[in-house]
C-alpha positions as CSV (number, residue, x, y, z in Angstrom):
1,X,0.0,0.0,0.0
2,X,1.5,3.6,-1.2
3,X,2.5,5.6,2.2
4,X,-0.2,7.9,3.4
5,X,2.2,10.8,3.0
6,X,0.9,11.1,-0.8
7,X,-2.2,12.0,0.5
8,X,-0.6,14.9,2.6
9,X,1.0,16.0,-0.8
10,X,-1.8,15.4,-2.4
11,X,-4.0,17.7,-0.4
12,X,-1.2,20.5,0.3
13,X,-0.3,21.1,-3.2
14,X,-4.1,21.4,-3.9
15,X,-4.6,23.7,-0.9
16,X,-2.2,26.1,-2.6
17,X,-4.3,27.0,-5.5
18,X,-6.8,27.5,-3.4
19,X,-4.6,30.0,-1.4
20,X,-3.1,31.4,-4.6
21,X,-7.0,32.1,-5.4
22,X,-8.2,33.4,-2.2
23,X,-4.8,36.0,-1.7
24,X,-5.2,37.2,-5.0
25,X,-8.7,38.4,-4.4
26,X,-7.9,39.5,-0.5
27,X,-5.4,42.0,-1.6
28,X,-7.4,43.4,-3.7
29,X,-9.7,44.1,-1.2
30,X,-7.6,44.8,1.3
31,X,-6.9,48.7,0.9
32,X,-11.0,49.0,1.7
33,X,-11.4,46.8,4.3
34,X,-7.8,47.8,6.3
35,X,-9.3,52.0,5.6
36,X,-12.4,51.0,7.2
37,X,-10.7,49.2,10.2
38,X,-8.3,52.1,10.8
39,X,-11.5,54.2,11.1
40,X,-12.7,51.2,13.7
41,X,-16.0,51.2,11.1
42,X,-16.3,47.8,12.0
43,X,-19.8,47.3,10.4
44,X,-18.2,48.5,7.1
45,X,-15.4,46.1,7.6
46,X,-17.4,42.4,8.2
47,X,-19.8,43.6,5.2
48,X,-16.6,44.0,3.1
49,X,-15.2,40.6,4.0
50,X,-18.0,39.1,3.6
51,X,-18.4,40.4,-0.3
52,X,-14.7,38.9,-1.3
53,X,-14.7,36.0,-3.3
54,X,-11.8,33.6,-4.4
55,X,-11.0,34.7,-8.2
56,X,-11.6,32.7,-10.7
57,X,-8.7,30.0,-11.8
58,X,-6.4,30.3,-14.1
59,X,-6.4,28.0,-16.9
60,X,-2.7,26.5,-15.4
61,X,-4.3,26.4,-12.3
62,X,-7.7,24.2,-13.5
63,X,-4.8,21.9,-15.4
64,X,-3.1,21.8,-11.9
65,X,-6.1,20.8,-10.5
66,X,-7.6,18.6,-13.1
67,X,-4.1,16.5,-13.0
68,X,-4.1,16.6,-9.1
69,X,-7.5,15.1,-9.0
70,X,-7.0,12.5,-11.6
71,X,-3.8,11.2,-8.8
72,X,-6.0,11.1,-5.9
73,X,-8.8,8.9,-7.7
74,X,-5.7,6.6,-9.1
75,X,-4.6,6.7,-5.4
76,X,-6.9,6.0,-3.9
77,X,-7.3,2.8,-6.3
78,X,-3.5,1.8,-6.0
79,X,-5.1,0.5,-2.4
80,X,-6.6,-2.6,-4.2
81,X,-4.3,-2.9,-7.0
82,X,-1.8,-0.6,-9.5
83,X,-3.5,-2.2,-12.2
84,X,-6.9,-0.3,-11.0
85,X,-5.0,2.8,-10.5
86,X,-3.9,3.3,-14.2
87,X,-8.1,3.4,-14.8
88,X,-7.3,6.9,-14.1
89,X,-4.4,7.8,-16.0
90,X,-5.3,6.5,-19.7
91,X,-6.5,8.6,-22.6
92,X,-10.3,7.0,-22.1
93,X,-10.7,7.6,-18.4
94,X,-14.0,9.0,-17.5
95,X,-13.2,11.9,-15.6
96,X,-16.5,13.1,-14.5
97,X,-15.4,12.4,-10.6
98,X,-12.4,14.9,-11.3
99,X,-15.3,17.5,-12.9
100,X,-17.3,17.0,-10.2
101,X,-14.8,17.6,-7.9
102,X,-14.2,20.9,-9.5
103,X,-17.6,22.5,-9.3
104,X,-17.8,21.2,-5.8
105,X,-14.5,22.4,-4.9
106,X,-15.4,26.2,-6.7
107,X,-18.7,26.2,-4.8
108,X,-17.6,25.6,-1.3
109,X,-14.6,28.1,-1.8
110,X,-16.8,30.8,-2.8
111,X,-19.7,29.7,-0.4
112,X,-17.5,29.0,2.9
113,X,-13.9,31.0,2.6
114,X,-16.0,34.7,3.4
115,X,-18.0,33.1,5.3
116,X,-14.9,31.8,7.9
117,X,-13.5,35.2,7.3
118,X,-16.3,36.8,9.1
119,X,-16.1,35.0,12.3
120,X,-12.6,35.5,12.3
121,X,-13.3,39.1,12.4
122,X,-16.0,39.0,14.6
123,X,-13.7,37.3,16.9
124,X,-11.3,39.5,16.8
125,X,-13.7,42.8,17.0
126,X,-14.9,40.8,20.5
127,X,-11.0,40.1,21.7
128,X,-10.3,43.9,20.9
129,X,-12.9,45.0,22.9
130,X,-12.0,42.7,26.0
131,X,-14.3,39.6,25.3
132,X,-11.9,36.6,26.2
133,X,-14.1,34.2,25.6
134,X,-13.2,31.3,24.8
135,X,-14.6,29.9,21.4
136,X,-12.8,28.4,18.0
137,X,-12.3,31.2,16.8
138,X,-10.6,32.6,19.3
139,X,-8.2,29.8,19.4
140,X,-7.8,30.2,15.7
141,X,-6.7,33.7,16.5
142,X,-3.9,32.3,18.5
143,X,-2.7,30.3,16.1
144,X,-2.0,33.6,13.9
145,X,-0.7,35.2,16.9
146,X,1.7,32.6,16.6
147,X,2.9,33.1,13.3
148,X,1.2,30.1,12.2
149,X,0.2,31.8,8.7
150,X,2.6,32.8,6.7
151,X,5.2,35.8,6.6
152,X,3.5,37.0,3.3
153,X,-0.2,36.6,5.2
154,X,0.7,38.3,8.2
155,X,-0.2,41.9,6.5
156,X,-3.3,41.2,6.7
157,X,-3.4,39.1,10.1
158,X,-6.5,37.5,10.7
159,X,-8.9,39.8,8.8
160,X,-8.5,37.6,5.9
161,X,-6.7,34.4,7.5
162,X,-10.4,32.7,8.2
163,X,-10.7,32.4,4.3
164,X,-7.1,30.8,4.1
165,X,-8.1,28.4,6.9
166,X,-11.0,27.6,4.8
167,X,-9.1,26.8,1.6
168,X,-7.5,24.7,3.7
169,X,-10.4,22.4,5.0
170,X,-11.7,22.3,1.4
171,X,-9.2,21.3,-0.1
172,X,-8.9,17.9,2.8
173,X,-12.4,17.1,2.1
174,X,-12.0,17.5,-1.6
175,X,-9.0,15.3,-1.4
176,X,-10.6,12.8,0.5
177,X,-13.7,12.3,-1.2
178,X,-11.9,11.8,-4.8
179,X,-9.0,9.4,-3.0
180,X,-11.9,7.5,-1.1
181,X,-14.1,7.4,-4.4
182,X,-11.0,6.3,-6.3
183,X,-10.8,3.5,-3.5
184,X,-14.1,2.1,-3.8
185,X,-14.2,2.2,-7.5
186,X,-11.7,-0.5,-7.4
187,X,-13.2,-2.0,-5.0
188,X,-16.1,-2.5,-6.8
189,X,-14.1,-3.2,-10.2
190,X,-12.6,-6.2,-7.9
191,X,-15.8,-7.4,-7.0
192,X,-14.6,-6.7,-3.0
193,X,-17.9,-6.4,-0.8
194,X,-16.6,-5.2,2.3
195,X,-14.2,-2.2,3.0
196,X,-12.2,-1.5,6.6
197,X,-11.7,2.0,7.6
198,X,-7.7,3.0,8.4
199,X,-6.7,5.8,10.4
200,X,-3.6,7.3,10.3
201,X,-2.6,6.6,14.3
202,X,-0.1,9.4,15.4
203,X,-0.5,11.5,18.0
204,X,-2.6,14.2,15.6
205,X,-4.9,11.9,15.7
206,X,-8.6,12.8,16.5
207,X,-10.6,10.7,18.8
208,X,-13.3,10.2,16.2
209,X,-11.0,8.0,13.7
210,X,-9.1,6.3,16.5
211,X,-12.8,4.9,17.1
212,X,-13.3,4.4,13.5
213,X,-10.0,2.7,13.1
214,X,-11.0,-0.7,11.6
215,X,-14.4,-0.8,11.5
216,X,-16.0,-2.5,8.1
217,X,-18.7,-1.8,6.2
218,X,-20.1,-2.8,2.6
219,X,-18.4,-1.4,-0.4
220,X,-22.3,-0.9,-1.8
221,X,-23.0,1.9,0.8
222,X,-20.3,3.4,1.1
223,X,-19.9,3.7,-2.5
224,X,-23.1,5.1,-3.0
225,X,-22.5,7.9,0.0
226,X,-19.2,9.4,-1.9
227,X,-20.9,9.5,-5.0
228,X,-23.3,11.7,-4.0
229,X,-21.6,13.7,-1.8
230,X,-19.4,14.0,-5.0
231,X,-22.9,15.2,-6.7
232,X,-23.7,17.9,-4.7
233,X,-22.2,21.4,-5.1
234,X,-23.9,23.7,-2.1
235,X,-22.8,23.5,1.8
236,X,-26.0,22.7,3.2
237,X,-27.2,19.9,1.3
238,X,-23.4,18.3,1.8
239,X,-23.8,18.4,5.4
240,X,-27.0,16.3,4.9
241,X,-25.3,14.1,2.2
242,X,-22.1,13.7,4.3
243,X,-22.0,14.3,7.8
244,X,-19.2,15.0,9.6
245,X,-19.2,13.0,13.0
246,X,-19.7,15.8,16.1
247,X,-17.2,15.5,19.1
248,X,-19.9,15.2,21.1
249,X,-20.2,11.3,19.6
250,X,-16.5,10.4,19.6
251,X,-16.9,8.6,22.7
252,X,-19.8,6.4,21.9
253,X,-18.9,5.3,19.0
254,X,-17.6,1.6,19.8
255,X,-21.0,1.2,21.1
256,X,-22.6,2.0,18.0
257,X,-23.4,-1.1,15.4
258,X,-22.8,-1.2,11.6
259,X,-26.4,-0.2,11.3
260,X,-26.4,2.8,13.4
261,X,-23.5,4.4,12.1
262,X,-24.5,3.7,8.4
263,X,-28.2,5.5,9.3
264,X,-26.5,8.7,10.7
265,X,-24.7,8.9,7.3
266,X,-20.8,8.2,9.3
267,X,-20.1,5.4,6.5
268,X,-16.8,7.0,4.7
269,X,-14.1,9.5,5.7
270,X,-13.9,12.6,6.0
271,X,-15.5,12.5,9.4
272,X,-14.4,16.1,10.9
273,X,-12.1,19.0,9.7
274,X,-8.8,17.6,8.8
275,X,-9.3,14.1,8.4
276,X,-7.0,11.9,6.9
277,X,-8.6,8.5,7.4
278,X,-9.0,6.1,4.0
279,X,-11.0,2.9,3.0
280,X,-9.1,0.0,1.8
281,X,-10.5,-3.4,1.0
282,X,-11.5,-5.6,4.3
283,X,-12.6,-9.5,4.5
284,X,-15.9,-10.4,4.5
285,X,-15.4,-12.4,8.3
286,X,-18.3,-14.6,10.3
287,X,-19.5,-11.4,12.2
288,X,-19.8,-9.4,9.2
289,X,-22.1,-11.8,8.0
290,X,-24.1,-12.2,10.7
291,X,-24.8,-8.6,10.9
292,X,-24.8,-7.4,7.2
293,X,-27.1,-10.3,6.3
């Protein structure tokens, strides 16, 4: 099996034309937006955040992204065989995953990166005026008070680092979606019925996935759950499609059965911000068939 470090690459290198995309539009923006919070017109300010929008791409930069979406689908297959990955690499692949990928990808960066970009100034307006509140995004905010975006972002500190955070979780769930479709294609191609969720077990690991770690469930469903998750291009309905698993749940879930977490929707990674679980192929054992059947 290829070393999950690919999908690291994978997912950084795409997260970077989603940065390119996002700074480009942020600084033009920015002489507006840092006028009206010089003036403390702070009204002004979240209205003007709110408005950017990622530019459009670049025709090198939908190649880059076309190309890095056709590796995580062939990926993702190299799980089950090399011979399943080059599906995705010959002149008659069917590329509509990668397309779909795309226009999801588009939509959620337009949709989510202004929308992060707000609370990060909302958060900061509330820590300016001596709210220490504790909340995410005031533990975001000391992640930039640590340096933790870039020398080249810091100009703009965290009006506009809540739409480069955002980039960032899109382009994880983008990746994982087209690795874990690319996964249970070949799955299917295979004719492999059953699929074991695998955790990458460090010590960034979340709770959620260390309860995840190995549990199976039928190439079928899951299947069918990335595909239309793939299918759908606006926040809301995603969240419906796809659920993340809440952190409330993270304990209970080696309590749950195969049933319950396939009705809540928890069948395939990604299961919270971040994720970097995948699917690979699992053995159809006794106890599977006692409960699948």
């Amino acid at each position: 099996m290829p070393a999950l470090e690919t999908f690291i690459e994978l997912e950084e290198a795409l997260a970077k034309l989603l940065h390119k995309r996002w700074e480009r539009a942020a600084a033009k923006a920015w002489p507006a937006i840092g006028a009206s919070w010089a003036r403390k017109d702070y009204p002004t300010v979240i209205e003007l955040v709110g408005a950017v929008q990622a530019e459009t791409p670049t025709v090198p930069e939908v190649r880059k992204a076309k190309a890095l979406g056709i590796a995580m689908l062939a990926y993702g297959a190299s799980f089950t065989s090399e011979d399943r990955a080059k599906k995705w690499t010959g002149p008659s692949a069917n590329l509509e995953p990668v397309n779909q990928m795309l226009r999801q990808m588009d939509a959620l960066t337009l949709e989510d990166a202004p929308a992060f970009a707000v609370r990060m100034v909302r958060a900061e307006i509330k820590r300016q005026e001596g709210d220490d509140k504790s909340t995410p995004e005031a533990a975001f905010l000391e992640l930039v008070a640590k340096a933790d975006i870039p020398s080249s972002y810091q100009a703009r500190n965290v009006l506009m680092s809540g739409g480069r955070w955002s980039t960032d979780l899109t382009a994880n769930l983008v990746t994982s979606r087209l690795v874990n479709y690319g996964s249970f294609d070949a799955m299917r191609d295979e004719g492999v019925r059953v699929y074991r969720v695998q955790a990458t077990l460090d010590s960034r690991t979340s709770q959620i996935c260390r309860n995840m770690h190995g549990r199976t469930f039928t190439v079928r469903e899951g299947f069918r759950r990335v595909e239309a998750a793939l299918q759908t291009e606006d926040g809301d309905t995603l969240r419906v499609v796809h659920p993340w698993i809440p952190n409330k749940m993270a304990s209970t879930l080696p309590d749950l059965s195969r049933r319950d977490i396939t009705e809540q929707g928890w069948l395939a990674p990604p299961y919270h911000p971040r994720c970097r679980s995948i699917v690979v192929p699992a053995s159809l054992g006794e106890a599977d068939v006692q409960e699948n059947f």
